[in-house]
N, C-alpha and C positions, 0 to 999 in steps of 0.2 A: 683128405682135405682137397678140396676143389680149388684150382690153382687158376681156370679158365673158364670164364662164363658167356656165353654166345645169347643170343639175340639177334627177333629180325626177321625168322620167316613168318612164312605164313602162304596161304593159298592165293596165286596169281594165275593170270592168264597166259597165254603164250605173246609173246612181244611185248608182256611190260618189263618194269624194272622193280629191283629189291634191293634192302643196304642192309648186308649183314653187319654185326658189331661182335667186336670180341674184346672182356676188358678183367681185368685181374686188380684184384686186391689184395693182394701179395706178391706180383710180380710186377719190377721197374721194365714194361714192353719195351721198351726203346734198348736196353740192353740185349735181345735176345730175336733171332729168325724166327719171326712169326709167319706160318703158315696155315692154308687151310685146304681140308682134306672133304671128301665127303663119299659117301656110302651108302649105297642101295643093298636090302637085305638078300644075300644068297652071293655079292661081289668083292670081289676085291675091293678095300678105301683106294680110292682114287685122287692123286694128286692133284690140285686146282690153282692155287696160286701161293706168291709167298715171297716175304720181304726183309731182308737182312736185314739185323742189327746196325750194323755200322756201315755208312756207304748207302744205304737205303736200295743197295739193287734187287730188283725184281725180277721174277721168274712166275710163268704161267706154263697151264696143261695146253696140250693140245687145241682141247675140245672147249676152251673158255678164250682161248687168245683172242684179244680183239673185242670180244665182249663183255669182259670183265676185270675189274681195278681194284687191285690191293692197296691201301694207304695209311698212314698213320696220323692219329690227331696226340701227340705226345702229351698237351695239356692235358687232355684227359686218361690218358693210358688205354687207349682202344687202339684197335684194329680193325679196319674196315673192311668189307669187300663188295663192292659196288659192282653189282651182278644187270645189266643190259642185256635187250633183248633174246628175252627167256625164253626154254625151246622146253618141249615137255621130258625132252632125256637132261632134261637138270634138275628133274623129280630127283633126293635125294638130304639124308643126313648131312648136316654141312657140320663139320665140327672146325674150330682151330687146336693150333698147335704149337709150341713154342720148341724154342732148341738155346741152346749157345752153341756157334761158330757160325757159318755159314747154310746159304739156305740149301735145302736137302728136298729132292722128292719122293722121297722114301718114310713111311708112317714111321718104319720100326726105328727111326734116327731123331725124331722127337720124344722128349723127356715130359714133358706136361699136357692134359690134355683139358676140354672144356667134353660137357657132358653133353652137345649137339642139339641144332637145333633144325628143325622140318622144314625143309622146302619142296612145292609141289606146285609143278606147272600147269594146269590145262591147257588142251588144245580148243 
């Protein structure tokens, strides 16, 4: 059963902007660290951002700080992730992730996953 469902990419250029969505139909988001992950074939999933349940603190990678924003729209049960000036190494699976406790950036510490969705930059 799919617990998490993504939306959102799609093929852009280098320096635009993309909004990813992540929203579940069996899970109350607002209870749980929602994160997203994302994955080029042949690498490690690579941590990207991610936003606690309770307290709404955030945490970003490295390689996204600054240019990209995790947020929550709780009416609706999404999870955002407002992705700015796009570089072509953000070519990449963007999946999210969900947890209970605190936010983790670690793949193997989330319990649900969404089945990802394509992001691809040109240069």
């Amino acid at each position: 059963q799919v617990q998490l469902e993504e939306s959102g990419g799609g093929l852009v250029q280098a320096g635009d902007s993309l909004t990813l969505s992540c929203v579940s139909s069996t899970l109350t988001l607002s209870r749980y660290t929602v994160a997203w992950f994302r994955q080029v074939p042949g690498l490690e999933r690579e941590f990207v951002a991610a936003r606690s349940g309770s307290g709404g603190a955030t945490h970003y990678g490295d390689s996204v700080k600054g240019r990209f924003t995790i947020s929550r729209d709780n009416a609706k049960n999404t999870v955002l992730l407002q992705m700015d000036s796009l570089k072509p190494e953000d070519t990449a699976v963007y999946y999210c992730a969900a947890r209970i406790g605190s936010g983790a950036r670690i793949w193997a510490a989330y319990e649900f996953w969404g089945q990802g969705t394509q992001v691809t930059v040109s240069s």
